[in-house]
N, C-alpha and C positions, 0 to 999 in steps of 0.2 A: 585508298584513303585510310588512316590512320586514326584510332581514336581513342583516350584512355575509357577505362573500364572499373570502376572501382566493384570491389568484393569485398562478400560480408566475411570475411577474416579477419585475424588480430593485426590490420595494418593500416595506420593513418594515410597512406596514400591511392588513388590510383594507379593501374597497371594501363603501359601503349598496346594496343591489338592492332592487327588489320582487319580491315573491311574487305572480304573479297570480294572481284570483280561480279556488278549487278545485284551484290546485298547493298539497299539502302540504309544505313545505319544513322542514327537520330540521337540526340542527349534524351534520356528516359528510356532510353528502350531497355529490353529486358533481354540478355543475350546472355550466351553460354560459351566460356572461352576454356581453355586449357590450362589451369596451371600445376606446375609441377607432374604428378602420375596421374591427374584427375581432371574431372570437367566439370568445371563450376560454373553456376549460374549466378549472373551481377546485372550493373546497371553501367548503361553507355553514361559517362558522366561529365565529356565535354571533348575539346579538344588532345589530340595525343601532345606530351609533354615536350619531345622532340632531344628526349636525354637519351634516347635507347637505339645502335647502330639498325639501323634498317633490315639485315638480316639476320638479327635476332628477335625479331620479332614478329609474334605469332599470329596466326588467324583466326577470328570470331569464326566459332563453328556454326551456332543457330539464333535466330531472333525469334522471340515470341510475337508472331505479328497477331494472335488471336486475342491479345492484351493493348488496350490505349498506352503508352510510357507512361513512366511515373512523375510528374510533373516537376516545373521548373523551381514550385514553390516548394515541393515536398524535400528537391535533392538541395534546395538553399536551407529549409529545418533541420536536414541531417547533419550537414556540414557547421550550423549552428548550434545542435546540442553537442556534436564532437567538439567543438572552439570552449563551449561553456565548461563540458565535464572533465574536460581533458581526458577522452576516452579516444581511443582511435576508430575515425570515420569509417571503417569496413567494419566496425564491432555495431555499430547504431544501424546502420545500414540493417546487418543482420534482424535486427527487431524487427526492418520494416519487410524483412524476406523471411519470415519462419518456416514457411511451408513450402520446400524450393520448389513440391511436385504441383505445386498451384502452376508453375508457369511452363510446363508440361502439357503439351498438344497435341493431337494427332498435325493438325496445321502445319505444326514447326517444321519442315522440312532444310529450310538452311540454303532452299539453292536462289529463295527469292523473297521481298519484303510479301506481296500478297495481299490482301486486302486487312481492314484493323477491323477489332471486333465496333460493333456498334456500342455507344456508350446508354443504358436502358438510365432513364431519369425517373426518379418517383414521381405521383401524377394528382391532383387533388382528385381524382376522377377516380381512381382504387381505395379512398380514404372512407370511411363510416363516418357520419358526422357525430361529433361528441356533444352532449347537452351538458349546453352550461349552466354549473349549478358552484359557482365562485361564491364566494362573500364578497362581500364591498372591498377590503382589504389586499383579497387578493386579487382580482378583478383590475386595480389599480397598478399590482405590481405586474399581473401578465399582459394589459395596456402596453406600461412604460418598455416592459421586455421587448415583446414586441415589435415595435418602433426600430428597436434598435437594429433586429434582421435587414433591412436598406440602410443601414450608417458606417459601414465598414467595420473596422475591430473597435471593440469597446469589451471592459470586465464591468458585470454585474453582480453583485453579491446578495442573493435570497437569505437574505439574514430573518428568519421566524423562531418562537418556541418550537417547542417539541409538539407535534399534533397540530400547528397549525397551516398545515396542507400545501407545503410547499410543496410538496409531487405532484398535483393538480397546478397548483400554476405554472411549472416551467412544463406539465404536457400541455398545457396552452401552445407555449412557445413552439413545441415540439410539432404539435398540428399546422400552426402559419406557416413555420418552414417545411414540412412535407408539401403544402399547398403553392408554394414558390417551385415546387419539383427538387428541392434540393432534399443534403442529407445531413441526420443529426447523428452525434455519437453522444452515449452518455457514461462516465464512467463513475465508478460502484466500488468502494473501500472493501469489499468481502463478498465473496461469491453466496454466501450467507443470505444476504440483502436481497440477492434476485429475485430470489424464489416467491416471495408477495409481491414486487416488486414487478415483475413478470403476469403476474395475472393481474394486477392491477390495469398493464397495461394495454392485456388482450381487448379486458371489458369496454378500456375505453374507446381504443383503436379499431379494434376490429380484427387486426392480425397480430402474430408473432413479430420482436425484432429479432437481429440472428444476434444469435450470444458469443463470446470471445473472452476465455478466461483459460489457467492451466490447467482446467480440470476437463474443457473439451476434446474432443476426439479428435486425430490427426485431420479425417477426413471430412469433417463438419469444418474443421479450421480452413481448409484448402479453400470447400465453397463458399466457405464466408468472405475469406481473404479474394475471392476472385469477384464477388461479386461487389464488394465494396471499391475495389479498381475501375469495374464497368459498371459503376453508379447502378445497380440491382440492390442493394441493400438501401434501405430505406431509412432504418436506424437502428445502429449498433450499437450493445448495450455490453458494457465490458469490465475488466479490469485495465490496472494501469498501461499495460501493453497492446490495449484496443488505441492508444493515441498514434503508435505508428502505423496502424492501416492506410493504405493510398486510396482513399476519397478520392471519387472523381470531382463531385460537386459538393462539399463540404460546406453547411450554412451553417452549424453552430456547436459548441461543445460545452455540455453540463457535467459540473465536477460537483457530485451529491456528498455531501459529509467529508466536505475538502478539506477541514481542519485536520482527517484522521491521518495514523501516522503510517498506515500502510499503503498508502500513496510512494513515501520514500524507497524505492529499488535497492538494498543495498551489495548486492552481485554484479558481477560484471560491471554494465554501463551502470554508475551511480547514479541514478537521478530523484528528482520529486515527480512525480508526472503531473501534480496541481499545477506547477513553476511551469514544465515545460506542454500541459497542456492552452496555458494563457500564453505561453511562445509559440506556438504552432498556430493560436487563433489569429497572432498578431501575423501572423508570415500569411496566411490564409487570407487576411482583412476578413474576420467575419468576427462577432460575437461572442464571447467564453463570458458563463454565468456559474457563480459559483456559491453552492448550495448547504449552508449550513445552523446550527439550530444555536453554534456556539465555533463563530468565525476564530481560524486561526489568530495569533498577534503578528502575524508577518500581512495577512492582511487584512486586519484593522488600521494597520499601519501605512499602508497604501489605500485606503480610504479615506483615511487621516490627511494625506499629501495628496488628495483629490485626484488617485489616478484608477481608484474604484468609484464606481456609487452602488450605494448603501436602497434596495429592496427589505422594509421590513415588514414582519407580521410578526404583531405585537401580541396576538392573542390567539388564544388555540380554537379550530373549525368546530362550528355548530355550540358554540359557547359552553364546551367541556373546562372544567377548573382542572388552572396548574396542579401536579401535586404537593401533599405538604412531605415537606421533607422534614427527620426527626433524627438526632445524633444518640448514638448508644455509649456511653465512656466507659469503654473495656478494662479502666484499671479500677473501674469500683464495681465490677464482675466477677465471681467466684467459680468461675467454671469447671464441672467434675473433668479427670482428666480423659482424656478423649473427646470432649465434645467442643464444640466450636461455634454454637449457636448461642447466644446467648439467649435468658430471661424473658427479657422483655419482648425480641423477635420470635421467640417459642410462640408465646401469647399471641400475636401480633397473627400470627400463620394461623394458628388453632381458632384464632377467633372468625378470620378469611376462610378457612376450610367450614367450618358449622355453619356460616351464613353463603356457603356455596358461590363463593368466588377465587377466582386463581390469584396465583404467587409464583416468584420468583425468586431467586436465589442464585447471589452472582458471587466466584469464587475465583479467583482470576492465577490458578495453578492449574494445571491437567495431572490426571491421573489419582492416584490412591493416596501418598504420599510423597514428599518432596526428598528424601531424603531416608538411606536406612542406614543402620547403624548396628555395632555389637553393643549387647548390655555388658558383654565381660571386660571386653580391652578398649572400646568406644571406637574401633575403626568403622570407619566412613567410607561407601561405597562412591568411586568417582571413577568417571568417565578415561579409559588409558588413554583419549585422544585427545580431552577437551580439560579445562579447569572447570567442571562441575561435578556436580553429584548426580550420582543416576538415578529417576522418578519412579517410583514403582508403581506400578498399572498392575492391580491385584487382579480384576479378571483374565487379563492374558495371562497372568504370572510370569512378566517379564519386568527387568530394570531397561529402564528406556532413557538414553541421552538427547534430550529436546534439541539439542545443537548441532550432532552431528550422525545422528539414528544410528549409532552405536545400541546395542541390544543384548543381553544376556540375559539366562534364568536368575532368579534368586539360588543363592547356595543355599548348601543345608548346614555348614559348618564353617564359619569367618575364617577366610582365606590367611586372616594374621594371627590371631591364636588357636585357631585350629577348634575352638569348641562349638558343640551342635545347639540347637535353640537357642541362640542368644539374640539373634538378628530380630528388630523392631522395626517399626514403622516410627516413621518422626515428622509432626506437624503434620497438616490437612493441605490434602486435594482435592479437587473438585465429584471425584468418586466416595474421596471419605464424607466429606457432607452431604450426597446421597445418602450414604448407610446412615448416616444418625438422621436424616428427616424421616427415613422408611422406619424408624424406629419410635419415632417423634408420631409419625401419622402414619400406620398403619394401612388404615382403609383409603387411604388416598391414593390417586392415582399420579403416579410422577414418572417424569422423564430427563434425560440429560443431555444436553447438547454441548459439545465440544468438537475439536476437531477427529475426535480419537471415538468418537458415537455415533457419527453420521459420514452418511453415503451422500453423492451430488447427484444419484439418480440418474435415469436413462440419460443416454447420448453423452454421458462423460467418461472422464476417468481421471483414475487416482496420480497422482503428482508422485513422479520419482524421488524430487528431492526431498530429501531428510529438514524436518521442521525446525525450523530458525525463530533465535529470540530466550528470554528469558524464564517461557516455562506460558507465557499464555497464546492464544491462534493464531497461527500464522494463515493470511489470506488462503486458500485453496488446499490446504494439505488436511486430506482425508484418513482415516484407522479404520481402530477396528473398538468396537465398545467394550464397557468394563465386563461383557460377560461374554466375548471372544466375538460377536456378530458385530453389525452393522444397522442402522434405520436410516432409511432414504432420508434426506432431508428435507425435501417437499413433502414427506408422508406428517413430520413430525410438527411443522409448522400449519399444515393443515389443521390436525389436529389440537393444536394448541387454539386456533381460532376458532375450530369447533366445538370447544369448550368439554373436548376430550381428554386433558390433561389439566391437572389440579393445580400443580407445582411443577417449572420447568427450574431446574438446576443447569447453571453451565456459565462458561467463560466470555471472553468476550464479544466471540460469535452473538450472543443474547444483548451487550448491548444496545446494540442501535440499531435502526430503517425500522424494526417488526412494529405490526400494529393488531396489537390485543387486544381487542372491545369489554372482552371478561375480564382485564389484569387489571388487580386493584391493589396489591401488595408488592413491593420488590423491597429485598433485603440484600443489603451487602455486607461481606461477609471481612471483608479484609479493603476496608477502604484507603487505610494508608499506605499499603504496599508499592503504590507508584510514587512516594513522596520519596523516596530509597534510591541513593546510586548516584547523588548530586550532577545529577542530567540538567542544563538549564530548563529545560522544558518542562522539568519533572510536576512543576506545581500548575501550569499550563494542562498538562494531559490529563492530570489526576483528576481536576476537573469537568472539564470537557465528558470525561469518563464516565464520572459520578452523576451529571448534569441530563448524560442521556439514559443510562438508566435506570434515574428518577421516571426520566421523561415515557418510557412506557408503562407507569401506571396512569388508570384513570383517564385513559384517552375517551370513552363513551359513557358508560355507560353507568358508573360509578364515582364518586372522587376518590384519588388514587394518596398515595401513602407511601415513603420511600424512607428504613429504616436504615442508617449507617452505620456500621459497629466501624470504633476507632479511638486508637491509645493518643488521639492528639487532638483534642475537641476543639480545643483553641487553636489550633492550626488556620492562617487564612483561608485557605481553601474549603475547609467544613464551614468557617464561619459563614464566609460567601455563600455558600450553600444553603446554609440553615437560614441567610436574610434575603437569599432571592439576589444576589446582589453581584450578577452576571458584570456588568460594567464598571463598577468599581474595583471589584478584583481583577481585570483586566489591564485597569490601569496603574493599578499596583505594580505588578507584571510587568509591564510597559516600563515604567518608571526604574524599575531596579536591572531591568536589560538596558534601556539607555544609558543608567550610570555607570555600570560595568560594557557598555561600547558593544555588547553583544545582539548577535541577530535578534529583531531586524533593524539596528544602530548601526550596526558595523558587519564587517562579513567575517567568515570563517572558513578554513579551508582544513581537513584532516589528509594527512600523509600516515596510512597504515602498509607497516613494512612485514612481510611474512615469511619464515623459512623452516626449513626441518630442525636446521643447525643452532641452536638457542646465542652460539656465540658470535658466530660468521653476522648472526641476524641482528644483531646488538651493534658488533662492531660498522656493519655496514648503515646504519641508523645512525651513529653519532657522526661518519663519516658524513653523512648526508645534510646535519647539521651544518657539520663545518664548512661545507660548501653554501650553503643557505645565508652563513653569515661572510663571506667575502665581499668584498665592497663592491664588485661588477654587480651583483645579485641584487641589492640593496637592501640586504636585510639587516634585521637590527634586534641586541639581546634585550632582555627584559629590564627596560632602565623606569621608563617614566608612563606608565597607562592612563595618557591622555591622549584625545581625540589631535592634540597637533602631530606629536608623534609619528603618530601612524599612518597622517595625511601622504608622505613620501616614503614611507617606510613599513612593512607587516614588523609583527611583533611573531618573535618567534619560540615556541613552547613546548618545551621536550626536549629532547624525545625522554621518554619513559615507558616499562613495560604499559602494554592493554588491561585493561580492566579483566577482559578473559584472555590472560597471559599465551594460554595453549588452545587454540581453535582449530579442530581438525585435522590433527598432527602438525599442527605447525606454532610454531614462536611468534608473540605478534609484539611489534613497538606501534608507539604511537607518536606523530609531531602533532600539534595545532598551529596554525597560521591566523594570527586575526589580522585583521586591518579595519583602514574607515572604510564608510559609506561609498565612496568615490574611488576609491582606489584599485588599480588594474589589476586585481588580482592573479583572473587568467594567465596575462602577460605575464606575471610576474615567476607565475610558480613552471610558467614552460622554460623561461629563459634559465631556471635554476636545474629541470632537470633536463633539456634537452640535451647536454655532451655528457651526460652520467654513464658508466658504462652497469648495466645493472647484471651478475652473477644469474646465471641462467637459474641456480637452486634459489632465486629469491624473487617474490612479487611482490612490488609496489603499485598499491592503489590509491588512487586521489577521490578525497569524497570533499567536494564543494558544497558548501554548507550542510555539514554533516548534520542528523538526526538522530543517529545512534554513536553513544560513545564506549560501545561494548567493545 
């Protein structure tokens, strides 16, 4: 018997194998075939195609019969997010296989199917019972949640303030469905987040869940991944690539601080895992609840057209007060030079230090300084790989390139005029406003969190890849601190709750999940820097941003206080801010993205083209265009941006160099594709490049509804 095989390789298709005589072979199974000089492990994935002469074709070496297959619905999600991303189905696949030696057995022998493992189901009979101690508020929403576990797929949106315990209500949810024997998974914008997150959820539970992030170990991965196949996992709690684990029994998926943007994958498979973890709930029929204190606009906007409902908590647990939030206008600010704290936030902290409560201090660059430079001839230290500048991290005494971990010493004499001492530091990092608070307060106890100061602590490990993004944390990538060491980061957040640290400095990491009973101050330090780079998003995020951490002061025990330094006081975004006025400037937002047709109005597609060659790469970019605009394609140049328009036709935009021109040694162009609401995009953009012949020195990548337009 014959049967395709698809592999997590760069290949949208299935491969034909044989079945040798007396292997039972099944769609899901987990088998090891031969291709090319090696033995790869894949998934049986249906019938053979019956394109391939008879003997040329190979024979299934081994089945995993100690593994259940991977189910009917799991290989229809894969095959669904490759049709969405237009990534190729062996690349998605691979997500859902990371750990090939997971499917590795003594068992496997190859000469026979054998018996299948048992599938272990969670049991309400191993659970602790939890004491309920809800508000009325929430009570209501984990009711209605609830419910929902018997009614097939539904999206819920836990829309609460900041503090008002929405992690107590969806572990409501969390208990019913372990008590059904099934299993939850909940996914976590920042490995950051776990760590209270985590003991929060010992106290309630009783047990650990298994973790699943880049930062764990090969071998914690295999048994997490094995046990989540044979329903032993009870609930996994992860990052965005905890969505492809193969669940046996799968009851529900909670996407916590869905709005954030490190949900979007922008490597390999592009995806949102928010987007495709409500496509995996729909392909499941079970429940996705989606967890936030300031809902994305993509879905408000599906709440809007009734295909969310809206869970709110209005008010924050145990009748702790919102914080007040206070605008700093930095251009009636006299600042000495070097410092970057202003006036009224000095006071602001000195007065929170003498009455013995903490502070925070949010700076949203890593490292010492952003940029160095000669005072003699003004050359500017950049990246030979990247179009940036390199960060100077003064405790390592290294220049560090956030893009593409590029690294050298500082020199001692400017490489372009050859003279000694002239190299500066220029503008503030999240280490330089350390130094001036240690200066600022002395006897105070402070610490910093970034990605570049903390450790993920036992049973993990450090991320190979070199840190991505414009200079603040990337989910899971670990360093080394501004004084060449490292602090666990379960040590540091302990301590911050223990009211063992006075002042915590640090990046985005400190935004959001943490809950500080002593924090009664946060100060930001550079509130407009996300209003920068004319990102549609950009006033969306900056918000969101500012919104959360406002939202960790004065969660207990004090009322809390959230000072913003910013050159744009009248900017909507601060105004919003300063009147509480979350829904109105959302609809602002709303409003100026429906009149410009853009997500979530209309759709978007990004074609980024990348090569060594700066000109091959250009030249094969407008070629690309040109084909985009033939009439088979159905594409159309920029005549008329209205919504008829582009009912039959995308609108096509570019190409033009990248924002960051050079990434990684390579040349980037960029096209955008918009269209409407309704329009095939998929279809559209495979019909345009399926006969393209693409120069092996060049990679084209498709990001569907882009988030980044670096």
């Amino acid at each position: 018997m014959n049967i395709s095989v698809l592999l997590p390789l760069v290949f949208g298709k299935s491969f034909d194998y044989r079945a040798p005589e007396g292997m039972d072979i099944k769609p899901g199974d987990y088998v090891r075939v031969p291709f090319g000089r090696k033995s790869v492990w894949g998934v049986a994935w249906g019938e053979a195609s019956g394109e391939v002469e008879e003997k040329k074709i190979k024979s299934i070496e081994q089945v995993a019969t100690h593994l259940p297959p991977m189910s009917k619905t799991m290989r229809t999600f894969i095959d669904w997010v490759a049709w969405y991303t237009l990534a190729p189905s062996g690349m998605v696949l691979k997500m859902a296989l990371p750990v090939p030696a997971a499917l590795e057995s003594p068992k496997v022998r190859g000469e026979g199917r054998g018996a299948r493992g048992k599938k272990i189901t969670a049991s309400s009979s191993t659970l602790d019972p939890r004491p309920s101690t809800l508000s009325s508020d929430q009570q209501s929403a984990a009711t209605s949640l609830r419910t929902k576990l018997d009614t097939g797929f539904s999206v819920s949106v836990l829309d609460g303030v900041t503090g008002s315990g929405k992690t107590e209500v969806y572990f409501d949810v969390i208990a019913a469905c372990l008590a059904q024997g099934k299993q939850a998974l909940v996914l976590l914008p920042e490995i950051a987040l776990s760590v209270q997150w985590l003991a929060r959820f010992a106290e309630g539970f009783g047990f650990a869940p298994d973790i699943w992030h880049s930062g764990v170990s090969p071998a914690r991965k295999r048994e997490t991944w094995r046990k989540a196949a044979q329903g032993e996992a009870k609930v996994i709690v992860g990052a965005r690539s905890a969505l492809f684990l193969p669940f046996a029994q799968l009851g529900t998926i909670i996407v916590d601080e869905e709005h954030d943007a490190s949900y979007k994958q922008e490597d390999g498979v592009i995806y949102h895992a928010r987007d495709m973890a409500v496509a995996r709930a729909r392909h499941e029929k079970i429940p996705a609840i989606l967890v936030s204190a300031t809902p994305s606009l993509e879905t408000e906007y599906n709440i809007t057209h009734g295909r969310y409902a809206r869970m709110h908590l209005p008010t924050r647990h145990n009748e702790a007060e919102l914080p007040e939030i206070k605008l700093i206008d930095m251009r009636t600010q006299a600042l000495p030079t070097g410092s970057w704290i202003s006036e009224p936030l000095k006071a602001a902290l000195l007065t929170a230090m003498a009455e013995g409560k903490q502070a925070m201090l949010f700076m949203n660059r890593r490292g010492y300084a952003p940029l160095m430079l000669c005072r003699a001839c003004g050359h500017r230290f950049l990246c030979p790989h990247c179009a940036a500048y390199l960060v100077l991290h003064r405790g390592r005494a290294r220049l560090l390139c956030h893009h593409c971990g590029y690294e050298t010493s500082p020199p001692k004499a400017c490489p372009q005029c050859k003279e000694e001492g002239k190299m500066i530091p220029f503008g503030p990092g999240v280490e330089r406003v350390a130094e001036e608070a240690r200066a600022l307060l002395p006897d105070a106890r402070i610490a910093v969190m970034t990605s570049d100061s903390t450790a993920l602590g036992k049973g993990t490990r450090r991320s190979k890849e070199p840190a991505k993004g414009s200079g603040d944390d990337p989910a899971g990538e670990v360093s080394c601190s501004e004084t060449g060491g490292s602090v666990p980061l379960e040590k540091l957040i302990k301590d911050m709750m223990a009211g063992n640290i006075d002042l915590l400095i640090g990046t985005q990491m400190i935004a959001k999940g943490h809950h500080f009973a002593g924090l009664a101050l946060v100060g930001v330090l550079d509130a407009d820097m996300g209003l920068a780079g004319g990102d549609l998003r950009a006033g969306e995020r900056t918000y969101q941003l500012l919104h959360q951490l406002a939202g960790r002061a004065g969660r207990e025990k004090t009322k809390g206080m959230a000072w913003l330094q910013t050159y744009m006081p009248e900017h909507p975004v601060m105004q919003a801010l300063l009147a509480g006025q979350r829904d109105a400037f959302m609809a602002l937002e709303a409003q100026m993205r429906e009149d410009a047709l853009m997500p979530p109005y209309g759709k978007l597609a990004a074609v980024i083209v990348g090569g060594k060659n700066e000109r091959e790469t250009a030249e094969f970019t407008r070629m690309l265009v040109r084909e985009a605009h033939k009439e088979e394609t159905g594409g159309k140049r920029l005549e008329n941006n209205n919504l008829h328009s582009l009912i039959s036709n995308p609108l096509i935009l570019g190409p033009a160099p990248a924002p960051m021109p050079l990434l990684r040694g390579k040349y980037r162009y960029r096209i955008l594709i918009k269209a409407a609401k309704d329009f095939g995009l998929q279809d559209w953009l495979t019909r345009w490049l399926a006969d393209l012949k693409i120069p092996s020195s060049i990679r084209v990548k498709i990001d569907v509804e882009p988030y980044s337009f670096l």
